[in-house]
N, C-alpha and C positions, 0 to 999 in steps of 0.2 A: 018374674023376678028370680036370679038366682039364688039357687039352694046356699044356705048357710051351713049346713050339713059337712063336715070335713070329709066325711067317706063319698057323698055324691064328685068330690074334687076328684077318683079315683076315677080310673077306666073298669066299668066292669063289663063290657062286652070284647072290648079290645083287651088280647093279652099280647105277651112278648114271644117274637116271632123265633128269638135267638133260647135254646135252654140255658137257664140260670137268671134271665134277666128279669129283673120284677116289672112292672107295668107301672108304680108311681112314675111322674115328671124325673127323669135327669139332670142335672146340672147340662149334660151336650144339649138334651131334648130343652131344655127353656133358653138356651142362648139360641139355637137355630129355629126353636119356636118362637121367639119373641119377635128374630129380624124376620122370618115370614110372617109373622101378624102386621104387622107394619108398613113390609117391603110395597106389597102392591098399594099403597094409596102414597107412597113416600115419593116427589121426583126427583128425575134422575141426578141432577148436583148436591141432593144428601144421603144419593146412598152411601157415598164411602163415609163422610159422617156419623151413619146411624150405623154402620160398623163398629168404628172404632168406638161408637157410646157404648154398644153391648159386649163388645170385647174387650174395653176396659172393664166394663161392670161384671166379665167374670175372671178378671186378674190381669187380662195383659197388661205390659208398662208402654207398649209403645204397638202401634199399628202405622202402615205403610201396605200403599194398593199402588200395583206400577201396571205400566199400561204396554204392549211393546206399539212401534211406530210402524206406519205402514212400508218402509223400507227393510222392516225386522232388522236394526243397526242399531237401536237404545232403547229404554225403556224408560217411558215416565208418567211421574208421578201424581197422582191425582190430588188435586188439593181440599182443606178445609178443615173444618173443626175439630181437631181431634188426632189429624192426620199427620206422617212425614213422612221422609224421602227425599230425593234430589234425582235427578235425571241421570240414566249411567248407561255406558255401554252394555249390550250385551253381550260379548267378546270376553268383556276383562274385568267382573263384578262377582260378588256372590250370590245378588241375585242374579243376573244372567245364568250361572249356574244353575240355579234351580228353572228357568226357562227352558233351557237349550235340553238337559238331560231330563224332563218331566218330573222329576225327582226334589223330596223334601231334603234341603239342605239346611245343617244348623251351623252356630258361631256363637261360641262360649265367649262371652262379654267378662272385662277384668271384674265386673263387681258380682259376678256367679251366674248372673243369669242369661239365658241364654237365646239366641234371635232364631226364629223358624223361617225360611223359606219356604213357601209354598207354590207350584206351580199350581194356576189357575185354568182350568180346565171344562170347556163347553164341549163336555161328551170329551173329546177328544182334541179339539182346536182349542190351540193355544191363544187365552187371553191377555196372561199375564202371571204376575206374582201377588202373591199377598205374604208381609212381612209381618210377624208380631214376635214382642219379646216377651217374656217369661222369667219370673223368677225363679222356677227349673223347671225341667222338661222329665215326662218318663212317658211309659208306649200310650197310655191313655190320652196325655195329653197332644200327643201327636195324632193319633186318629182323632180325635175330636178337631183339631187345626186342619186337616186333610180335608174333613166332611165342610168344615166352615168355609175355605178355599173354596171348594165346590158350589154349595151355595152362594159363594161370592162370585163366580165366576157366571153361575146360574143370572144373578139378578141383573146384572150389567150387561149381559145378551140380550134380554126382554128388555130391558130400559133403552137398550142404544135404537131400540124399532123404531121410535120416537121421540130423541132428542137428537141435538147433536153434540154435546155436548163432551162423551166419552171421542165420535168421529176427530173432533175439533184438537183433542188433547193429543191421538194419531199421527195428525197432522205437521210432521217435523217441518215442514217449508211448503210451500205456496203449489196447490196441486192443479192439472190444466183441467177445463172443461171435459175433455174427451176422456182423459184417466180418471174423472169422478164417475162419468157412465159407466164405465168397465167396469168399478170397483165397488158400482149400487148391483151392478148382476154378477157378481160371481157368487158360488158358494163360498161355504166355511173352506179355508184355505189346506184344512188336515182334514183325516176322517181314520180313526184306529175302532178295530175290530179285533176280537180273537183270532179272526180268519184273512183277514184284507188290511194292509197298512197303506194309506196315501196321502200324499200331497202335491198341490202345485204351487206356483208364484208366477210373479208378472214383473217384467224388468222391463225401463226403469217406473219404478212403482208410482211416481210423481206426474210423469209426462206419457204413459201407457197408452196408445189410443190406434188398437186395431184387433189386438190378442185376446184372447180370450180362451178359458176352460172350464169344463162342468163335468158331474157327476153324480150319480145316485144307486147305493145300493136298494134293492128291491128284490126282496128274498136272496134266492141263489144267484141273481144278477147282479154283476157290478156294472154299470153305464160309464162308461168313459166320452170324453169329445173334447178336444182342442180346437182352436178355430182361429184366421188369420186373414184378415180381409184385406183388399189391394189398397194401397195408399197410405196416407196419415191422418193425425186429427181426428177431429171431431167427426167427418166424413165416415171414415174408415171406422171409427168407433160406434157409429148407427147401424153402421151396416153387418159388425161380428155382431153385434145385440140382436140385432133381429133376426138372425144364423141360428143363434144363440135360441132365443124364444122357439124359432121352428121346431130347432130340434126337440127342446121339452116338450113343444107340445105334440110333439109325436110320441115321442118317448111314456110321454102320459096316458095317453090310446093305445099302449102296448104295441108299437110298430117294431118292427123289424130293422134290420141295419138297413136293406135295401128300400125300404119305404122311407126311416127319416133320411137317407140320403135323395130320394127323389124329392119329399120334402120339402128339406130345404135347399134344395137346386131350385123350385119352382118359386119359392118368395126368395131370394135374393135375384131371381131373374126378373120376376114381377116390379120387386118394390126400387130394384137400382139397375135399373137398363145398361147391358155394355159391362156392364162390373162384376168381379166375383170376389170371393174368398176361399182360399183352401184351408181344407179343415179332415181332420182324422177323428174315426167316429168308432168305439170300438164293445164290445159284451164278453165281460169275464166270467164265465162259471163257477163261482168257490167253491162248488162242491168237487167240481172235478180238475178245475184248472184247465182248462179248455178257453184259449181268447178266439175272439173271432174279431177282424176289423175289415175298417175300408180308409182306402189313405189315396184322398185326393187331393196332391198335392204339397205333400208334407214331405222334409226327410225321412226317413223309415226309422221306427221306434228302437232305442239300444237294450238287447237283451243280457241280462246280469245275472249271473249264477256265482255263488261262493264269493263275491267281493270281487269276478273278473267280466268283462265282456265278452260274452261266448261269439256276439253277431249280430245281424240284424234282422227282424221283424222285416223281411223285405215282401211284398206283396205291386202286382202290376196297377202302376196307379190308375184312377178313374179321374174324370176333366173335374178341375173345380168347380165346385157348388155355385150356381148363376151361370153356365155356359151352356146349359140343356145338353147335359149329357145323356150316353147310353144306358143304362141296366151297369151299378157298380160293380165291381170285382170285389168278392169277399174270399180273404185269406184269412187261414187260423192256422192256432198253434199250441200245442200241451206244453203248457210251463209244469215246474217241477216243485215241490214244497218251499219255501225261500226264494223261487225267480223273483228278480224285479225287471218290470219293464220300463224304459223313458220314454215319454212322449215330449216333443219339442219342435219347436218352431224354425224356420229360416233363420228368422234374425239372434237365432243361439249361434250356428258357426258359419254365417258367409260377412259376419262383421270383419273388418278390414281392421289389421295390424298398422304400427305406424309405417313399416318397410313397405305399405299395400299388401302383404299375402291376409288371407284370409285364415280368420280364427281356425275355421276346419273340425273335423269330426274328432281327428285322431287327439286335437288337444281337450276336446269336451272327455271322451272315451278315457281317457290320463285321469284327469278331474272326478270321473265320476268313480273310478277305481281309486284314487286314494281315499275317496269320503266313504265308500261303502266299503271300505276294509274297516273304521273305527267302531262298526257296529251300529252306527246311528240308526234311529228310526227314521221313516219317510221324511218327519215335517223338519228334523233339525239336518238330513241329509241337504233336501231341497236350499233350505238357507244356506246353510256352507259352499254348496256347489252355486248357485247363485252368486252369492258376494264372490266366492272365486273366479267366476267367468269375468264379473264387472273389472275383478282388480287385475287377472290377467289381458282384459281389452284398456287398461288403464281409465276405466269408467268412463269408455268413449261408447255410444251406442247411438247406429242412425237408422235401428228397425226395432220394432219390438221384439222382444225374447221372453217365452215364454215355455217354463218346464212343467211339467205334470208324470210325477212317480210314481208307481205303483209295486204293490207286492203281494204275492199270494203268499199267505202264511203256513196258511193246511187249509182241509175243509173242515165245515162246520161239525160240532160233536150233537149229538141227540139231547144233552143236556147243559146245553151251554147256563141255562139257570142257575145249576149247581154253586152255592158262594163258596163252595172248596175250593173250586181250578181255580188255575192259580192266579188266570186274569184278573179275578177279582179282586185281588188281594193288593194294596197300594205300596207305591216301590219309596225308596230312604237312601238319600245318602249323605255322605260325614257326620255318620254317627258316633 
């Protein structure tokens, strides 16, 4: 039975990790303690719900959870008790705003109080926004809306394991069988680090069915792989998946570039007779900046220094993966603090213009130099330059297209723990 004791309600072995702060319950510590007492028995069509209960119950006037779609072209709304919103671009919104820059953005309401934007954030991959209003705002209550963000962003990544329900709200229009397999195997679509910024995407995100990209950092390793299998459909889309599988599960075994490329040469030779895909497979050093790859078959990756294209990642290609090739060629190369690399598919510039010429490299190279002059990070370069190819092919596309960004930041520090640097510290804007 518990203690009725007012002081056993105390923590007395746990104290407060930060100087100054005492160890009772907080007002932050019982609202994000109450939705985790909760969260894991609660399913998934009341979590936003059971938000907005406790985020009413410690002052907001209004909560709104947006969701972006898998085209990353709007963002909407999840519904229910408690809950608003309405479905909005994100191009031309304020919350898009806090989306697209990762950044709390506010909006001073006529009757004083004022609306928080929050971007939602799984580690690093973009889930969304969570909107609450406020009868006012000061830095407390902003870090505390940051942390809740978080946590929100937290619970609906573990909920979506197992419903569909969050998948379903994604869902802007009717997606094929072959773009659902792709889009059950990829990773989180971002990945930010103190040391490594990336992301990819898959065009068109609806009808996707051959492309595919992976990655995983592992220590001072960063694991890159693209991957691009012959044909369309559904076909083509079993056959990058299980490319796809080889590779991790090499990559898993701690193999080499030259073994996962034998790898998976030998199960897409096995499993699809006559058939191949090409795919670029590559290991970045953060500590030193050191890439090493192997490109069978791929355009050669665009190298980006200062916001320009210095050139390319060119290496002597190896035969595509299923052709039983030779022993692959592995080329490297010292990137610089701030390189980015592109990695990218065919069907980014041999798509046909309406005159017939071909999209071509020199207009991707255009494109990707005006996006990485504005300073963007990976995930909101990648979208921009994305929606820009589609709008410059006039959103005609008859291959998949698929980009995957990369950036060495620096190398790792000895104390990246540290809650000083500055990474840790959460970013604000229209204050």
């Amino acid at each position: 039975m518990p203690s009725t004791d007012e002081s056993d309600r105390l923590p007395a072995g746990f104290r407060s990790g930060a100087e100054g702060l005492p160890t009772v319950e907080s007002m932050g510590e019982a609202l994000l303690g109450r939705l985790l007492d909760r969260a894991h028995l609660i399913p998934a069509d009341l979590v936003g719900p059971l938000v907005a209960q406790e985020a009413r119950a410690a002052g907001a006037m209004e909560i709104g959870i947006f969701l972006q779609d898998y085209d990353q072209v709007h963002l909407q709304p999840l519904s229910g008790r408690g809950l608003s919103g309405r479905r909005v671009p994100i191009d031309e919104s304020v919350v898009g705003r806090a989306f697209t820059t990762d950044s709390l953005v506010e909006e001073p309401q006529p009757d004083a109080s004022v609306r928080l934007y929050l971007p939602m954030l799984d580690g690093s991959d973009r889930v969304g926004v969570l909107m609450l209003r406020l009868p006012r705002v000061n830095d407390g209550d902003r870090r505390l809306a940051q942390r809740l963000a978080g946590l929100v962003a937290d619970l609906i990544v573990t909920k979506d394991a197992y419903t569909d329900v969050f998948a379903r709200l994604r869902t802007a229009r009717p997606m094929s069988l072959a773009a659902q397999l792709q889009w059950s195997a990829l990773p989180p679509l971002a990945m930010t680090t103190p040391f490594v910024d990336l992301a990819g995407v898959l065009e068109p995100a609806y009808e996707v069915g051959g492309d595919a990209f992976d990655y995983a950092l592992d220590g001072h390793v960063l694991h890159l792989g693209v991957f691009d299998a012959m044909g369309h459909g559904l076909d083509a889309a079993t056959m990058s998946t299980v490319a796809l599988a080889a590779y991790r599960h090499g990559r898993r075994r701690n193999a080499g570039l030259e073994e996962l490329y034998t790898a998976m040469d030998d199960v897409v030779a096995q499993a699809f007779p006559g058939q191949f895909a090409t795919a670029q497979i590559g290991m970045l050093d953060v500590e030193s900046g050191e890439l090493a790859w192997v490109n069978a078959g791929h355009p050669a990756p665009l190298w980006v220094r200062d916001g320009r294209v210095i050139g390319e990642l060119e290496c002597s290609a190896s035969r595509p993966i299923g052709l039983g090739g030779s022993a692959p060629t592995i080329q490297s190369a010292k990137l610089e603090q701030g390189d980015r690399v592109l990695l990218f598919t065919d069907g980014v510039v041999e798509e046909r213009l309406e005159g017939g010429e071909q999209f071509g490299e020199a207009r991707l190279e255009g494109l990707l130099e005006d996006t990485a002059t504005e300073g963007l990070a990976a995930a909101e370069t990648v979208r921009r330059l994305s929606h820009a190819l589609m709008a410059a092919r006039s959103g005609r596309t008859s291959d998949d297209a698929s980009l995957l960004l990369v950036e060495w930041k620096r190398p790792p520090r000895e104390d990246e723990l540290n809650p000083e640097i500055p990474e840790a510290a959460p970013t604000s804007e229209g204050r």
